[in-house]
N, C-alpha and C positions, 0 to 999 in steps of 0.2 A: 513474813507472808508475802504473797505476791496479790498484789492491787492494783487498782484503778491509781492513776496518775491524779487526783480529784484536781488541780489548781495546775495544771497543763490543758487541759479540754481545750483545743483551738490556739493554744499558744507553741503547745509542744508537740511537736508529730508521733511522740512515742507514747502510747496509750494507760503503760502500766508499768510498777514498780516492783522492787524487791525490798524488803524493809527482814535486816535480820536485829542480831545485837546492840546495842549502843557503841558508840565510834572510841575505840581505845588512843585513836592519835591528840585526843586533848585537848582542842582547840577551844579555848577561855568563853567566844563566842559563837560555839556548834549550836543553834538554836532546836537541835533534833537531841541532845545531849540535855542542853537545858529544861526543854519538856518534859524530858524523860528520861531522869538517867540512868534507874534500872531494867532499859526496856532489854528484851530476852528474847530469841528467837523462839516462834514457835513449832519446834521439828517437825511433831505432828501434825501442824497443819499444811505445812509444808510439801511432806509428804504425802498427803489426803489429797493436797491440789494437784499433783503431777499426777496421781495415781488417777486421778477421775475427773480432771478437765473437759475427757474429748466428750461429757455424758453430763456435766453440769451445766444450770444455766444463769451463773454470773457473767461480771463483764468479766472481770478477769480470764475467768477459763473460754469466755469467747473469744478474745484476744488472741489467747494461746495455739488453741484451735486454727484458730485464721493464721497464728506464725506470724503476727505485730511483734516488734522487739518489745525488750525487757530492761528496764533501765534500771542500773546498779550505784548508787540510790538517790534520792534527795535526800535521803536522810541516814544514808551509811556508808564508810568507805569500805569499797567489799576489800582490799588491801590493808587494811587495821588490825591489828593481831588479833584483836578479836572476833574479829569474823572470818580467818581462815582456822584452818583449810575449808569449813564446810562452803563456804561462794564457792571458792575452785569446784569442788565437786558437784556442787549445783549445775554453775556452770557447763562443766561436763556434759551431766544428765541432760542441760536442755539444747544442748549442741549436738546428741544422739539423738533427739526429736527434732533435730530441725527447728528449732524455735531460737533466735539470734538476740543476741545481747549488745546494750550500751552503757558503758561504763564511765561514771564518772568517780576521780578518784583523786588523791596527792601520790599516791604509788603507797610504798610501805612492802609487804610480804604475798609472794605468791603470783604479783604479774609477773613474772619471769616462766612460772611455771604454766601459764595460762596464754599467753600471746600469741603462742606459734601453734595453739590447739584449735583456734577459733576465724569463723570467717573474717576476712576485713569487717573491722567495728568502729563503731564511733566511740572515744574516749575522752571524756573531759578530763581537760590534766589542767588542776587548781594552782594556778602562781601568783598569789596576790605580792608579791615581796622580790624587792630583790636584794634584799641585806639578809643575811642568814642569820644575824643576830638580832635582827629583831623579829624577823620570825620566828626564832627560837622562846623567845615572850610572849608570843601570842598563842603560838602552835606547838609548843613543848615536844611532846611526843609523834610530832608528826616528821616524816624523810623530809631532809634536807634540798634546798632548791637545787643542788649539784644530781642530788638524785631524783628527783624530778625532771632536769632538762633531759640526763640520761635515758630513763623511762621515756620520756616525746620522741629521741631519736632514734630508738630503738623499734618504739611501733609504728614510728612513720616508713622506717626500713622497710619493715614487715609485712608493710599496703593498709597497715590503719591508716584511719584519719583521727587529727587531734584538734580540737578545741581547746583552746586555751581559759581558762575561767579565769579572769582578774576580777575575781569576789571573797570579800567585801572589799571594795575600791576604793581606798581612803589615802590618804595627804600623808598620816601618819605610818602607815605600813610602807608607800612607795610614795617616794617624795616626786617621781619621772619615770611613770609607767609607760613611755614609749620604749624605753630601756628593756620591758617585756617583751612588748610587741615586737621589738628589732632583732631580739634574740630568738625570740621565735619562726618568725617570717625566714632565717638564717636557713632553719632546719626546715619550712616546706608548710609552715603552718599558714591558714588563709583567713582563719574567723576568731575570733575572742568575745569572751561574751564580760558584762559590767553590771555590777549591780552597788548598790551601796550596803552598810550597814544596817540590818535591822535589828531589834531587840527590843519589845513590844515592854511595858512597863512590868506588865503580869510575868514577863521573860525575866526581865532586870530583877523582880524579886525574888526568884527562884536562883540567883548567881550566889556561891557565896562571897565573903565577905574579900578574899584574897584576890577571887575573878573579878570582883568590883575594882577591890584598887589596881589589877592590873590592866583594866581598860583605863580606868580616871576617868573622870569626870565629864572631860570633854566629847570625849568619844561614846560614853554612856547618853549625852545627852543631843548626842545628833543619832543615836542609833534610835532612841526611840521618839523622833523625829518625820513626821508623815513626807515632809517634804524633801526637796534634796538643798543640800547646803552651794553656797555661791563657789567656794574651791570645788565640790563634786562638779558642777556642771563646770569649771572651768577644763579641769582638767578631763573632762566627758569632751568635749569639744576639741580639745587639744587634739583627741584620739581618732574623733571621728574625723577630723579633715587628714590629719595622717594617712585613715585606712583608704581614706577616698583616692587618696592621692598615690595611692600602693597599689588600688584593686587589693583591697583586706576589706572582711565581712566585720562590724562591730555589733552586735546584738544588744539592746539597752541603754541605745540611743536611735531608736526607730524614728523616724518622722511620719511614716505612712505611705511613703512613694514605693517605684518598683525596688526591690532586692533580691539577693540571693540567698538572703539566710536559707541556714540547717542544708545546703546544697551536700554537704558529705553526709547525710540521712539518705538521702535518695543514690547517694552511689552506693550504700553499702545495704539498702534493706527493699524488698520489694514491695513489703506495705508498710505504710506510714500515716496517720491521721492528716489533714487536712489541717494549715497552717493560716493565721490572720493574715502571715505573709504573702500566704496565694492569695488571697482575698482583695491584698491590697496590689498586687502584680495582675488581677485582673480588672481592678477598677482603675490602673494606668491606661488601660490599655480601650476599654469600653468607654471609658468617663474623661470629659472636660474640665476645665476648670471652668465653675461654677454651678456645674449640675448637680442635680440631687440625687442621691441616693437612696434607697427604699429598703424598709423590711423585707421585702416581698425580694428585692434582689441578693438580699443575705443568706435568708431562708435556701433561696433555688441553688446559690450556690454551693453552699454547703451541704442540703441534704443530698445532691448528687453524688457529692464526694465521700461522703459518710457511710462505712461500711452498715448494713442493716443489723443494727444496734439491738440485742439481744440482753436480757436482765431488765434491772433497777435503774434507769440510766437516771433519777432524782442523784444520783450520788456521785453527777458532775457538776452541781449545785454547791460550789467551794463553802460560801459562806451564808450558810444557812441562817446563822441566826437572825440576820436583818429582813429577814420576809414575813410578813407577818399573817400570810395567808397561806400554809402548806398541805391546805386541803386536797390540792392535786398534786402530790408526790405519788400517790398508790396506781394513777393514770394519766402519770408525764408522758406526753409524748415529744419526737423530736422537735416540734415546732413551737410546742410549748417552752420548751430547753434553751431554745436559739432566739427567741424572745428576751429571757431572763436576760440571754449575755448581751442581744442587741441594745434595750435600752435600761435596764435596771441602774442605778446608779453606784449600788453597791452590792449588790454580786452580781453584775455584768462585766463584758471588758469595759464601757463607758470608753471606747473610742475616741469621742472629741476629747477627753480629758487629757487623754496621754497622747496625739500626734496631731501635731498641728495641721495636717493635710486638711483634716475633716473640723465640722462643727455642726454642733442642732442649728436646728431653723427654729427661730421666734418670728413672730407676728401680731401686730400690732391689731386686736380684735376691737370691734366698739365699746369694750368693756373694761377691757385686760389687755397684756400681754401675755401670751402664753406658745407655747410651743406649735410649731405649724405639724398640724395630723396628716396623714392617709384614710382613705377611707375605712378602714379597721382601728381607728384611731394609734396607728403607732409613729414615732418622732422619726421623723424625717432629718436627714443628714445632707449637709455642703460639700462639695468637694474644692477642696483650695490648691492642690497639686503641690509644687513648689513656692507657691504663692501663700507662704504659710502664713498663720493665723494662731493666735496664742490662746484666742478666746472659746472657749468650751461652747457659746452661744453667738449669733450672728443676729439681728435684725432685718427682716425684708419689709 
């Protein structure tokens, strides 16, 4: 089916996905596999979407309508034997409509038939490895890293643009992941994105007993891990002053200052959701170090930029389970929506937590310590620029 992007809203500039089969390339830790391993594509609805988008009023089919791309998937590679041909011919169908695709993928069957059909797109091409053999233990069934570089230079030929994914980013799969990066940067690539391992405990039991032993132990027990381990940020750091030092974009080591990310989105799609990225490229540019930052300047920002949001928009509300008030889902509106993500702590971005740029304001009340308000009571934020700050809270 084609959906809401839910856990991109303001991260991701692409609004919606495609979710067909379960992923036939294998890979020990697909957490979209482990969910779900008999998920099934549902043709019919499939088809009910295209047939009647321009007359429905979801987000999705508002999307569509509007001609947002389509991203191929977070949770499927449309190049896994099991989901061709029918992606190609999707595909197809939505490139006769003028509706543009982004693909993320390891390759496999069918980009070849599909590359030279399609405008300039963006394409994640996944290389966490650079030993073939040991990504043949992890990723069994998935194309070989030799076919995979191939695939990169082949659509960068073509006027794609390629993102490189080093995910999951680990010690153990690539002992010197600039050896990625180097190889890439060779053939024209400019951005790489990093994430580490996840694998929620509720995940870990649903592995069986064979997928366990071939993660082991160690790797099972950083993946379900909130934090990030001291070798991930070592070699996160390794990479980011590399790319600094290239003009290379790293995604997943943001700190909050100006960037360029998702820059090949905007070369290849004419609408695109509004990124934290802008967000944070226009508080370089407005904001000091030291000023505060306001709801109220979150808000103005982003509802300018926000296309006029049509549907159930409560179902960009990732993680619903921690709110314990969901009385207003039936009449969310956007300002209620941008609230959640400004300062919720857990289904928000919670900003100060992940970039040091920013931090709440605390203050010292005759009473308490508590968080400094707005006149709407919402948390007020610092701005540290380069002047980073590790502390989620500051004192005035």
């Amino acid at each position: 089916m084609i959906d809401v992007l839910t856990n991109g809203f303001l991260t991701n500039p692409i609004p919606i996905q495609f979710t067909g089969n379960y992923c036939s390339h294998g890979c020990v830790y697909c957490f979209s596999n482990i969910n779900n391993p008999k998920r099934k594509l549902d043709v019919k609805g499939v088809l009910s979407q295209l047939k009647n988008f321009k007359k429905r009023d979801d987000l999705a089919s508002f999307y569509m309508r509007e001609k947002y791309p389509i991203l191929f998937s977070n949770n499927i590679d449309p190049f896994s034997k099991s989901n061709q041909p029918y992606v190609n011919d999707l595909i197809l169908t939505l490139r006769d409509l003028e509706i543009p695709v982004a693909l993320a993928t390891r390759g496999g069957q069918g980009w070849k038939d599909i590359y030279q059909e399609i405008t300039p797109s963006v394409f994640y091409v996944t290389i966490p490895y650079s030993d073939d053999v040991i990504r043949e233990k992890y990723e069994p069934k998935a194309p070989s890293l030799s076919e995979r570089w191939e695939m990169t230079e082949e659509l960068i030929k073509q006027g794609h643009k390629v993102i490189i994914s080093i995910n999951p980013l680990n010690k153990t799969f690539c002992s010197n992941p600039l050896e990625i990066i180097s190889e890439a940067q060779k053939l024209g690539v400019e951005s790489f994105v990093i994430n580490k391992l996840h694998l929620t405990p509720k995940q870990q039991s649903n592995l069986t007993d064979r997928e366990k032993s071939i993660l082991g132990t160690e790797l099972l027990t950083e993946a379900k891990s909130k934090g990030f381990q001291d070798n991930w940020i070592d070699q996160g750091m390794e990479m980011m002053n590399y790319c600094s030092e290239n003009n290379l974009n790293l995604l997943g080591m943001d700190t909050g200052l100006t960037n360029s990310n998702y820059f090949e989105f905007k070369q290849c799609y004419d609408n695109l959701l509004p990124t934290l990225d802008d967000f944070f490229n226009w508080v370089s540019v407005t904001k000091e170090i030291g000023d505060y930052i306001y709801f109220e300047e979150f808000y103005n920002f982003f509802s300018v930029r926000l296309p006029d949001l049509q549907g159930n928009i409560s179902k960009y509300i990732f993680n619903r389970a921690v709110i314990n008030d969901k009385d207003f889902y039936k009449k969310m509106d956007l300002r209620n929506l941008l609230h959640l993500y400004w300062q919720h702590s857990k289904a928000g971005l919670n900003i100060p937590a992940n970039y040091p740029s920013f931090s709440w304001v605390k203050k010292q009340y005759s009473t308490k310590l508590d968080f400094l308000f707005d006149d709407e009571h919402n948390q007020i934020m610092i701005y540290h620029g380069d002047e980073f700050n590790a502390n989620e809270t500051v004192i005035i």
